[in-house]
MDAnalysis code that builds the backbone (N, CA, C; Angstrom):
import MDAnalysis as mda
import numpy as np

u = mda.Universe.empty(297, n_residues=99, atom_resindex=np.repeat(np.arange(99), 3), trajectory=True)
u.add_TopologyAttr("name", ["N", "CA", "C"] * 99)
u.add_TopologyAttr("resid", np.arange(1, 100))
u.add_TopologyAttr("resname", ["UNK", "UNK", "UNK", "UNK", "UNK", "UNK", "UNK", "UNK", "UNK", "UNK", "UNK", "UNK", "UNK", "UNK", "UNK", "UNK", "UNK", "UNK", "UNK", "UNK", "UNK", "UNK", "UNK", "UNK", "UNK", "UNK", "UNK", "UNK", "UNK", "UNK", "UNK", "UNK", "UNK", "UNK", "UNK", "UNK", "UNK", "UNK", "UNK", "UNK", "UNK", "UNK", "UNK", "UNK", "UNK", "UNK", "UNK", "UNK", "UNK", "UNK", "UNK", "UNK", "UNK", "UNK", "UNK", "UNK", "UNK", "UNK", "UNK", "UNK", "UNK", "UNK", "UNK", "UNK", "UNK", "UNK", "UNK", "UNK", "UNK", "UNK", "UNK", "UNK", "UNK", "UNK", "UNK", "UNK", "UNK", "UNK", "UNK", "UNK", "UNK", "UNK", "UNK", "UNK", "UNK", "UNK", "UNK", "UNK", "UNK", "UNK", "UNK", "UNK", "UNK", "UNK", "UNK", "UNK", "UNK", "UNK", "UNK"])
u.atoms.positions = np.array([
    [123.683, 94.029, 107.372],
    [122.427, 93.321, 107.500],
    [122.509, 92.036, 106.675],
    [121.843, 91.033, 107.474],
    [121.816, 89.816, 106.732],
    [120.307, 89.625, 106.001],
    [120.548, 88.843, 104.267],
    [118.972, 88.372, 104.299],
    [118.308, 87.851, 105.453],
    [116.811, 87.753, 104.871],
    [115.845, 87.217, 105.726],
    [115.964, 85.466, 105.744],
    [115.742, 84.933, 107.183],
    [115.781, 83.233, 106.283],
    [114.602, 83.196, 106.164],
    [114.460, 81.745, 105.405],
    [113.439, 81.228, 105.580],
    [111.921, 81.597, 106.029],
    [112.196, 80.861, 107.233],
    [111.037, 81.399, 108.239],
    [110.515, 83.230, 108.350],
    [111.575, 83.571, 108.565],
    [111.008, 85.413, 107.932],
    [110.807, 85.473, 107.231],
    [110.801, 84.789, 105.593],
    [110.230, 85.529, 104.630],
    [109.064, 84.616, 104.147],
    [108.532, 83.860, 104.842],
    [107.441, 83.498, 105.128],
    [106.917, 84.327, 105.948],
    [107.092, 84.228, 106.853],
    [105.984, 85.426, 107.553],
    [105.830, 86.918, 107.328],
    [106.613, 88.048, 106.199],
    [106.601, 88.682, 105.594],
    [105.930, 88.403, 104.689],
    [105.899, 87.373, 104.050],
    [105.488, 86.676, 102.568],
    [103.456, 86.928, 102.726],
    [103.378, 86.344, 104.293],
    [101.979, 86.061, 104.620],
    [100.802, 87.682, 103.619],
    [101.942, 88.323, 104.148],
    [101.283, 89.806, 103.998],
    [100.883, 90.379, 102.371],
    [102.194, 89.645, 101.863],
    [101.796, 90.212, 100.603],
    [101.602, 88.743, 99.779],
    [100.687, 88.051, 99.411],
    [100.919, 86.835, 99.141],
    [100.282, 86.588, 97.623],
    [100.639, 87.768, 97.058],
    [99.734, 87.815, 95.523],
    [101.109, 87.523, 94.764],
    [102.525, 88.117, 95.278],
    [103.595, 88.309, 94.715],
    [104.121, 86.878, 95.583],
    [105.133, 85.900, 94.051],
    [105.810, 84.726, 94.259],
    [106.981, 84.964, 95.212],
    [107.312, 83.624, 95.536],
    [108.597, 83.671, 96.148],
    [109.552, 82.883, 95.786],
    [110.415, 83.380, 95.520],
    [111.450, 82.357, 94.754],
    [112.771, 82.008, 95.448],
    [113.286, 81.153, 95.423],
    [114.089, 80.901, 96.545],
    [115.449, 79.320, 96.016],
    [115.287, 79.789, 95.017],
    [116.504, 78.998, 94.326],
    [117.605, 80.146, 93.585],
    [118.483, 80.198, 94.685],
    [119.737, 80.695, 93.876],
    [119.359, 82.142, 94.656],
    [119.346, 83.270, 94.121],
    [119.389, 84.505, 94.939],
    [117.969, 84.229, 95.686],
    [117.715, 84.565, 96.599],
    [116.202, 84.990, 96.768],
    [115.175, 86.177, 96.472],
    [114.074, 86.529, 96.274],
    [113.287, 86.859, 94.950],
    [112.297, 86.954, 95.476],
    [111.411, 88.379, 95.186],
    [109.887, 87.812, 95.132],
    [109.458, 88.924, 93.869],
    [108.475, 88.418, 93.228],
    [108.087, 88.802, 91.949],
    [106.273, 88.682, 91.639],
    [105.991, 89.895, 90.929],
    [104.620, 90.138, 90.888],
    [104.612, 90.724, 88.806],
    [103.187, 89.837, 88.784],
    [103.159, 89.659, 87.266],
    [101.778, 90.459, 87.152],
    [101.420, 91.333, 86.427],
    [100.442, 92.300, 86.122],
    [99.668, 92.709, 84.731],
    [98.624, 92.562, 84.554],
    [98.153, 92.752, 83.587],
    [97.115, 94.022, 83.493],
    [97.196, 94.933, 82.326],
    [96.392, 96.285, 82.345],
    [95.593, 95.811, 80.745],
    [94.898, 96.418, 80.645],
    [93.654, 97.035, 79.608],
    [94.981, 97.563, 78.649],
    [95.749, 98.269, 78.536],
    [96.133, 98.539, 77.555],
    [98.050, 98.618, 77.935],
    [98.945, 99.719, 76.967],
    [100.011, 99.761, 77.208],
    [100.011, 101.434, 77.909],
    [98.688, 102.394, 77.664],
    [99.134, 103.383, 78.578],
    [98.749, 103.261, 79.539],
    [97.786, 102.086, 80.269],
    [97.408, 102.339, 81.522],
    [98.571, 101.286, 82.614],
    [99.354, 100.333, 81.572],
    [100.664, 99.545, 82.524],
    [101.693, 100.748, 82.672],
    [101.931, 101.839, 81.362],
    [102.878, 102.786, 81.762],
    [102.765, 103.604, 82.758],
    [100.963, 103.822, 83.475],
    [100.719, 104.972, 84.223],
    [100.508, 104.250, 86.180],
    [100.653, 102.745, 85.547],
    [101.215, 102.455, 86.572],
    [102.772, 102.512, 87.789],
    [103.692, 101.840, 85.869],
    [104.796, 102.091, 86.268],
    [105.531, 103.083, 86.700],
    [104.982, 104.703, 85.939],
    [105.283, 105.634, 86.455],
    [104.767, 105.823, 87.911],
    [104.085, 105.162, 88.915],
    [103.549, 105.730, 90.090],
    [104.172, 104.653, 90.644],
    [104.887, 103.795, 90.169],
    [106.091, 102.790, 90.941],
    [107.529, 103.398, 90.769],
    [107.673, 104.128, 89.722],
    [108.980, 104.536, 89.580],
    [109.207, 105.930, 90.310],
    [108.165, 106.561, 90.870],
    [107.924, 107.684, 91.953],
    [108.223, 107.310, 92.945],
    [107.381, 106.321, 93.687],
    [107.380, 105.211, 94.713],
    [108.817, 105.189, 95.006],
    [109.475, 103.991, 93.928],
    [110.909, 104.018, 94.496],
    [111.833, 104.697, 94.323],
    [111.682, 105.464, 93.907],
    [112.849, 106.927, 94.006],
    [112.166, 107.655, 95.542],
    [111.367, 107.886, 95.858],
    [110.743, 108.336, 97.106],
    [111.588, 107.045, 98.600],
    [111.142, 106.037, 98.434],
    [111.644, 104.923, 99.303],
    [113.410, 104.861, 99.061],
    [113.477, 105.065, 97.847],
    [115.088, 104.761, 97.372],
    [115.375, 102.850, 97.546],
    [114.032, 102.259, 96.926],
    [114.367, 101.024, 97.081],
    [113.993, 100.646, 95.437],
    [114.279, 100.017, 94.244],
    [113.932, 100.357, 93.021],
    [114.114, 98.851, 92.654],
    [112.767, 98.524, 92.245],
    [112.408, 96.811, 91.650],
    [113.208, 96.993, 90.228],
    [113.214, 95.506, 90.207],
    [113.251, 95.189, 88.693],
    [112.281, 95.540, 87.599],
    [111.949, 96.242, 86.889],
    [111.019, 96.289, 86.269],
    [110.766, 95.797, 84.753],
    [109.903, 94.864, 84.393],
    [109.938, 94.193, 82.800],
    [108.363, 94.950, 82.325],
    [108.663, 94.939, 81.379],
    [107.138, 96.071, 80.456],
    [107.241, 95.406, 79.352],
    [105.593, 94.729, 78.663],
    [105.707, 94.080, 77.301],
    [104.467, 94.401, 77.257],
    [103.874, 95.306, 76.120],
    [102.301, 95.712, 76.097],
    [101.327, 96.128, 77.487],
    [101.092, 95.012, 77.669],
    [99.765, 95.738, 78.281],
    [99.899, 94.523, 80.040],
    [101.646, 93.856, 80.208],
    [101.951, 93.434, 80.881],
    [103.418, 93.802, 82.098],
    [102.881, 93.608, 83.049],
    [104.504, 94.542, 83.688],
    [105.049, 93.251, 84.809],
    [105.990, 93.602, 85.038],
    [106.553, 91.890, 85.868],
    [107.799, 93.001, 86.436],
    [107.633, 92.625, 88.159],
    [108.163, 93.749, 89.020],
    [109.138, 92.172, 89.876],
    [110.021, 92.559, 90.073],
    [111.148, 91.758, 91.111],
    [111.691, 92.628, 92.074],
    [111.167, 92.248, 92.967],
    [112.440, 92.860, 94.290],
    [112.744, 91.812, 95.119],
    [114.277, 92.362, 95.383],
    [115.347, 91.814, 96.710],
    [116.113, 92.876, 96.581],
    [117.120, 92.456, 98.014],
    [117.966, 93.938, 98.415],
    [119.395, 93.729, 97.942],
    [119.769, 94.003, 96.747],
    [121.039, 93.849, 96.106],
    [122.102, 93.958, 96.812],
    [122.210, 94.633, 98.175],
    [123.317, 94.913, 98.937],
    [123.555, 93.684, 99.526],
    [122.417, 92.917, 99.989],
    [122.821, 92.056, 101.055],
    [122.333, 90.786, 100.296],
    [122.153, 90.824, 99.129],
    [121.670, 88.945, 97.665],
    [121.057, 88.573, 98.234],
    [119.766, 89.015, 98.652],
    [118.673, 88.620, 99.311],
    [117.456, 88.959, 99.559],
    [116.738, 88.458, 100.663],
    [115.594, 89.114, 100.537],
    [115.566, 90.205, 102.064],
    [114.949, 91.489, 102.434],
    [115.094, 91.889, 103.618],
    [113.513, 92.572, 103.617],
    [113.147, 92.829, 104.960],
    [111.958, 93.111, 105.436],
    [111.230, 94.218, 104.314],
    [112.286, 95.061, 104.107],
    [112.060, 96.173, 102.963],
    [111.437, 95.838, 101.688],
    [112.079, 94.967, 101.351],
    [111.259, 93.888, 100.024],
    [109.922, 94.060, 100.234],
    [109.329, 93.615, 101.296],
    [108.128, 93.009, 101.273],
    [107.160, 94.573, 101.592],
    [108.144, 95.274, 102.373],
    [107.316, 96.827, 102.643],
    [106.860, 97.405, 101.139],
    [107.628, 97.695, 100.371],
    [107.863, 97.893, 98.760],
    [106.684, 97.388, 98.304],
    [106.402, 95.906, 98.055],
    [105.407, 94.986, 97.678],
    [104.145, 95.412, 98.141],
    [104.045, 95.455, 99.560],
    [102.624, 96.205, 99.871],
    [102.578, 97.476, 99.135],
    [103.589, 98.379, 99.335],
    [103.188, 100.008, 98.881],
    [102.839, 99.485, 97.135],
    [103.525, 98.736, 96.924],
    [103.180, 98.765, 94.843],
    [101.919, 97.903, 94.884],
    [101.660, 97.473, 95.836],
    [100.106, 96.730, 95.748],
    [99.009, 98.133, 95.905],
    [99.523, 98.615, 96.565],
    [98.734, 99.919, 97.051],
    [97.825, 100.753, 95.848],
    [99.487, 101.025, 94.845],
    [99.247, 101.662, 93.593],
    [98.489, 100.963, 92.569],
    [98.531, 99.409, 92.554],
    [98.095, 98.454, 91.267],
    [96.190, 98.622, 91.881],
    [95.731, 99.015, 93.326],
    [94.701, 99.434, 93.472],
    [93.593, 100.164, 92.785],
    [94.868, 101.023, 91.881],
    [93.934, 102.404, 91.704],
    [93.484, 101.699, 90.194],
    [94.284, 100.986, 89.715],
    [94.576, 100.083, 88.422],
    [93.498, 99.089, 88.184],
    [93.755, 98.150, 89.139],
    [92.748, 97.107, 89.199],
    [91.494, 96.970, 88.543],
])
C-alpha cells in the first residue's frame, strides 16, 4: 500500500478536522488535548491505549500533566493511510466522554 496523496488526505482530513496535518517530511496528523487534571488525561489515554491494541493501529503518544499530544501515520508505508484518519475519529469518539 501506498500513502495517501495529497488530495486524499484532504478529503479524509475534512472528517476529522480538529487534528493538524502536517506534511513536511513524513506525513502526520496530530491532536493536542487538554484535561482538568493528570488522572483524568491518564483515563483517557488508557481508553486510547485499549482502542489501539483492539484496532492494532497505535499513535504516538506524549503525556505532560494535565496535557496529551497523540500522532498518527502508518509506519509501514511513511505516511499517511485511510486508517490514520479512521483511528482519529474513533479517539475523537473517546475525548467525548472527556470533553
Amino acid at each position: 500500500m501506498d500513502p495517501l496523496d495529497t488530495k486524499d488526505e484532504d478529503s479524509f482530513h475534512a472528517d476529522v478536522p480538529v487534528w493538524g496535518i502536517h506534511r513536511e517530511g513524513k506525513h502526520y496528523i496530530e491532536r493536542n488535548l487538554k484535561f482538568k487534571d493528570f488522572s483524568q488525561a491518564m483515563r483517557f489515554v488508557n481508553g486510547v491505549a485499549t482502542l489501539a491494541e483492539d484496532e492494532g493501529h497505535h499513535p504516538e503518544i506524549g503525556i505532560t500533566w494535565n496535557k496529551v499530544t497523540l500522532i498518527l501515520h502508518t509506519h509501514a508505508i511513511g505516511g499517511l493511510s485511510r486508517n490514520d484518519f479512521i483511528m482519529a475519529a474513533k479517539i475523537d469518539g473517546i475525548y467525548v466522554k472527556f470533553g
